[in-house]
N, C-alpha and C positions, 0 to 999 in steps of 0.2 A: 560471672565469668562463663557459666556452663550456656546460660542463656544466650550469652557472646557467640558462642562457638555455633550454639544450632543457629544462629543470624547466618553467618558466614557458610552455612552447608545447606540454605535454599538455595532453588533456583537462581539464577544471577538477574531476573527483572524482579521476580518477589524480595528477594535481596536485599535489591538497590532501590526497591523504591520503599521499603520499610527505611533504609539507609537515609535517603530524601526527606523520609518524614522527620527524621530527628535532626536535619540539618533545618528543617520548617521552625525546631522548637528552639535551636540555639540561634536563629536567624530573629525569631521573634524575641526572645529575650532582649538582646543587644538592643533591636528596634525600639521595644516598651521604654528600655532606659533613658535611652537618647534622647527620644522624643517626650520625654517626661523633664529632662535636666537640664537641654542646650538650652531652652531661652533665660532658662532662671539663671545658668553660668553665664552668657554672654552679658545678660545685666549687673548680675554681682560682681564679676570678677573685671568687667574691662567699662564698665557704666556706662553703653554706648544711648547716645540719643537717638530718637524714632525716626532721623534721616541715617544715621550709621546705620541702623539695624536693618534699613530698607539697602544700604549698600552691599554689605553683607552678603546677602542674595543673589547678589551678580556671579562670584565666584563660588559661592554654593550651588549654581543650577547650571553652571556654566558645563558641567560633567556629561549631566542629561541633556542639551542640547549638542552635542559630539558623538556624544553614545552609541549612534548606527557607526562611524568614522571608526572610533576606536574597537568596533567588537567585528568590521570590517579586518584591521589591521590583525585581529587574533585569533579572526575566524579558522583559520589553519590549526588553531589548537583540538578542537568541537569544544560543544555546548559545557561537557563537563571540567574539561580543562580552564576554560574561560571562567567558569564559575567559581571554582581553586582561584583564579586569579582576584576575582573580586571580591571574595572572601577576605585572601590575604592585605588586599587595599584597605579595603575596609578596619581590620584589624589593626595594619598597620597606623591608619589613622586616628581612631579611637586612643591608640595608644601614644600617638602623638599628642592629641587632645590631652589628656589625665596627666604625662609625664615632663612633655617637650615643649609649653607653651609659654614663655615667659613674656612675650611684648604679643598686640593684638595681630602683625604680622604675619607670625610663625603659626599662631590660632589659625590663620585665614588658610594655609598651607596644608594643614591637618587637616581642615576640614575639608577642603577640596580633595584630597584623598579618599577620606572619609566617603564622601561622596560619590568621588567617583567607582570606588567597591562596591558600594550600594547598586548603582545603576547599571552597574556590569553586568549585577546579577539578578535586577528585575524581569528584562524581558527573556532571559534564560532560564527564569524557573519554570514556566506554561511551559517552553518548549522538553525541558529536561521529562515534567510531570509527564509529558502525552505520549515524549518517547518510552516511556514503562509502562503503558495503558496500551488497552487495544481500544478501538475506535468505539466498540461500543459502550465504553465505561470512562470516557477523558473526563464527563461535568464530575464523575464520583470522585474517582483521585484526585481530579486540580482540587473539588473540593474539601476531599480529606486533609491535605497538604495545607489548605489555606484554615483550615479549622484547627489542626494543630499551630499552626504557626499564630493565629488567633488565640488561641488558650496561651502559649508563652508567652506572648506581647504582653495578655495580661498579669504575668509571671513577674514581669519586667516592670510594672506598674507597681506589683507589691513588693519587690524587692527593694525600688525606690520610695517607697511609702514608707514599711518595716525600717527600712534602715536613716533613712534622714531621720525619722521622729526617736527611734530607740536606738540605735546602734552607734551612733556620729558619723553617717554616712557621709563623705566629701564628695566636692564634683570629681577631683582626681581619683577616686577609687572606683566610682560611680564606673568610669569611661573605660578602668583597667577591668571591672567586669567584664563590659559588653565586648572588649577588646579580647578576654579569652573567648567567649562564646562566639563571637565570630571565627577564632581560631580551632578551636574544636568541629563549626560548619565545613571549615576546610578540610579539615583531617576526614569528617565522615566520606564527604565527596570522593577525598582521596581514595576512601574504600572501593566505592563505586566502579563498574566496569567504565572506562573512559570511552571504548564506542569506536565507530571510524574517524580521524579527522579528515577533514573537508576542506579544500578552498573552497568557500563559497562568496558569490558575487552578492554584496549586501547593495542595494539601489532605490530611489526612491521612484513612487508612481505617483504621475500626474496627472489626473484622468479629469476634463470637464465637469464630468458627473459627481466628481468626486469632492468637488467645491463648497458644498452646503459642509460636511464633515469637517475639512480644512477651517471652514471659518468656526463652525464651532467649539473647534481646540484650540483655535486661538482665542476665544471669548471665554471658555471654561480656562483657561489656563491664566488669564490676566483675574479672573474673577478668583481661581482657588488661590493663587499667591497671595494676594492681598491680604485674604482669610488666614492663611500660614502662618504668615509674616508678622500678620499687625493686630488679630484675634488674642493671641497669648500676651501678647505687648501691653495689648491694653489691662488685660487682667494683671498683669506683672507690675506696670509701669502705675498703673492708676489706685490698684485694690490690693497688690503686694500678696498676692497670691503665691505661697510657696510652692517646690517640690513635691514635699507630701499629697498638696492639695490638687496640683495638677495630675498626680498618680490617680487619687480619687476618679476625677473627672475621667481621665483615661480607660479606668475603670469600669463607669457609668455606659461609657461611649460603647468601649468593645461590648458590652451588657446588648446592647438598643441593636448594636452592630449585627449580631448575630440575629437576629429579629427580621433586620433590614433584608438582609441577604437573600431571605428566604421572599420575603414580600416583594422588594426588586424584581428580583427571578419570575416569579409569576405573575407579577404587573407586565411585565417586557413581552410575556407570552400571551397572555388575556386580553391586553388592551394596547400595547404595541412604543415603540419608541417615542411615538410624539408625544403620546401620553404624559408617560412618564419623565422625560426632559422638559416637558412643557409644567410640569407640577414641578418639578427641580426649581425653576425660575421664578414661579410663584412663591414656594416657600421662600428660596433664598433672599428675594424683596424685602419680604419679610424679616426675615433674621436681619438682614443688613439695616432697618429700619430700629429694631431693637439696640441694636451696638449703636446707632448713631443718637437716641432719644431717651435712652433708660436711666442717665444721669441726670437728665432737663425735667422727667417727669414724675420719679422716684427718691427717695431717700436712699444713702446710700447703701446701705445692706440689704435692701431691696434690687438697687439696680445692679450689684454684685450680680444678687441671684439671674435677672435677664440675659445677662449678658454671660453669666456662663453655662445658662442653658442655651443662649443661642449658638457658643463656641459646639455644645454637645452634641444640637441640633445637626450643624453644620459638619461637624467630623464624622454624625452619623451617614451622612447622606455619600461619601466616597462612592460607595458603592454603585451608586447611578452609573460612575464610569463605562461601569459594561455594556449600557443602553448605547453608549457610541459606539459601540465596537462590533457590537450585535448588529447595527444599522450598519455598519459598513461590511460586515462580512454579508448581508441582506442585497446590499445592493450595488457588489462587487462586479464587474465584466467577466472575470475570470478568475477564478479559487486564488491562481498566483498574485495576486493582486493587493487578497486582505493584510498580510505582514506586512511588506513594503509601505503598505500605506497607511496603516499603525503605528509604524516607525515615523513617515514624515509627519501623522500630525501628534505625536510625543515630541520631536524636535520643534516643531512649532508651539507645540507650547511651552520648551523649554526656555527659546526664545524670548518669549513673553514675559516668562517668569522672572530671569533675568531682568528687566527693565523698570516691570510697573513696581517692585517695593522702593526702587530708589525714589523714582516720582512719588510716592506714597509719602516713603516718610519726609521727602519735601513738603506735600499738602500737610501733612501732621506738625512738623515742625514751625509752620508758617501760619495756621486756621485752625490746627486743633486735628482729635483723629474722627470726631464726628462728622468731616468732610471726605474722610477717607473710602466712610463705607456707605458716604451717600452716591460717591464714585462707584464703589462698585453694586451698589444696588441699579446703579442706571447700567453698566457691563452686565446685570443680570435680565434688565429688562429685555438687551440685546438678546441675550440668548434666549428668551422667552420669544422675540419676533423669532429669530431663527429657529428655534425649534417648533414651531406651529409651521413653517414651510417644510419638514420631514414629510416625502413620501414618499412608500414602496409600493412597488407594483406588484 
């Protein structure tokens, strides 16, 4: 409690942005959960087939490609209010998930909620983070923020590991977890100095130049869904990989992850975006050739093992992301320029995202899912042309 009190009698950016960090750690907890449990509940509990599961998708991403629209519509709150808001979405749908789901409809409902919290309050954390930084310190803090949030996630992995194998963790409990801890993010925030609110004009930018970018979010975006989508699926669907053992792996990943971040970062610096988007596409070729040939070539406890190092492979490499963003704040016309246009290719590839697991789990359903990520190995080769055409001047 006494520690409580000296929080609340710093300064109000030291504050708020110690404040920030532990809304990092209840943000990640919930995170580790969820993404450790949804696929195992949506096959246990509603035994959807690998074209359902690709449907699925459409009204799960449907959030993120809106997401400028609706944070447009709220933007009169600011940053931190909005964040409150998608906290409590969040929460609220979590808690729909665990308590209120009795037909696969009402699931779908939850989750889009669910969802939509989530998304509310991705591209509001960077901004929240840099308004408590001064300009010479935003890589340390978004850092700090995202390495806390990084250690809960994996909080959230063991919680889900600890508890399905010892405790009798259920997925409804699982969900009322994450569902306080999102609710406790919100109450921190609520601490937080809430700031000026703003109407601000959200809009997207269309710039010529800006074309190579655009297309590559939509090639990374059809390529990472697939992966999402139909990676877990197969390990769920084919080798009955539980809970516990997807925590493992989760585990493994944030492990590799923290590794990544650091090698990324000064790959992007040393050798530059082509580089390293252009190694993205080779390795991924690769992964996708393992998911597509590891059952045809190996026994199966073997081809288990491929296939969920290539899942490991593949969830480690997230991180490349900021090689886009890096390249487009590089070769922006004018600073106003980089958000806006971050925005439209996030909704472009929300877009996408949307689309290709339906198609997917058609090809699955119909040829099997080794067609699936022959599919998207050839979406990777794409982004291997495209990323060899990166250049700055």
């Amino acid at each position: 409690m006494g520690s409580f009190k000296r929080l609340l009698s710093k300064s109000h950016k030291d504050r708020d942005f110690i404040l920030f960090l532990i809304v990092g750690l209840f943000t990640g907890i919930a995170s580790g959960i969820n993404s450790t449990v949804f696929n195992n509940f949506l096959n246990d509990v509603f035994h959807l087939s690998a074209s359902a599961r690709g449907v699925v998708e459409f009204p799960r991403e449907l959030p993120g490609a809106l997401i400028v629209l609706v944070l447009g519509v709220l933007s009169f709150l600011g940053n931190i209010r909005m964040a409150i808001v998608g906290m409590l979405c969040a929460a609220l749908g979590m808690l729909g998930l665990g308590l209120f789901s009795p037909t696969f409809a009402t699931m779908l409902i939850w989750m889009m909620m669910l969802s939509l919290g989530t998304h509310i309050f991705m591209p509001l954390s960077a901004g929240i983070g840099m308004n408590l930084s001064q300009k010479e310190n935003y890589g340390v803090r978004l850092g700090r923020f995202s390495a806390y949030n990084l250690v809960a996630t994996i909080l959230g992995y063991g919680i889900v590991w600890f508890g399905f194998r010892y405790l009798g963790l259920t997925y409804h409990s699982a969900f009322i977890i994450a569902a306080i801890s999102y609710v406790f993010a919100a109450f921190m925030l609520g601490l937080m100095n809430p700031g000026k609110r703003e109407l601000k004009k959200v809009r997207f930018v269309f710039r010529k130049k800006y074309t190579l970018y655009y297309c590559l979010s939509v090639v990374n975006g059809a390529r990472k869904q697939i992966f999402l989508t139909f990676a877990p699926w197969v390990l769920i669907k084919s080798y009955h990989v539980d809970p516990p053992t997807f925590a493992v792996l989760g585990l493994i990943i944030s492990g590799i992850s923290i590794l990544t971040r650091t090698i990324v970062g000064n790959a992007i610096d040393i050798k530059g975006e082509r580089f390293v988007l252009s190694l993205e596409a080779v390795v991924l070729i690769v992964i996708c050739m393992g998911y597509s040939f590891a059952e045809d070539i190996a026994p199966p406890w073997v081809a288990v093992v491929i296939i969920a190092a290539c899942y490991i492979i593949d969830n480690s490499l997230s991180v490349v992301e900021m090689a886009r963003s890096t390249y487009i704040k590089k070769i922006a016309v004018v600073p106003e320029d980089v958000i806006p246009t971050l925005s439209a290719g996030t909704s472009f590839d929300h877009v996408i995202a949307m689309t290709i697991p339906f198609l997917g789990g058609l090809l699955w359903s119909s040829f099997g899912y080794k067609y699936v990520f022959l599919v998207a190995a050839f979406i990777a080769l794409i982004n291997l042309f495209l990323s060899m055409k990166i250049k700055i001047e």
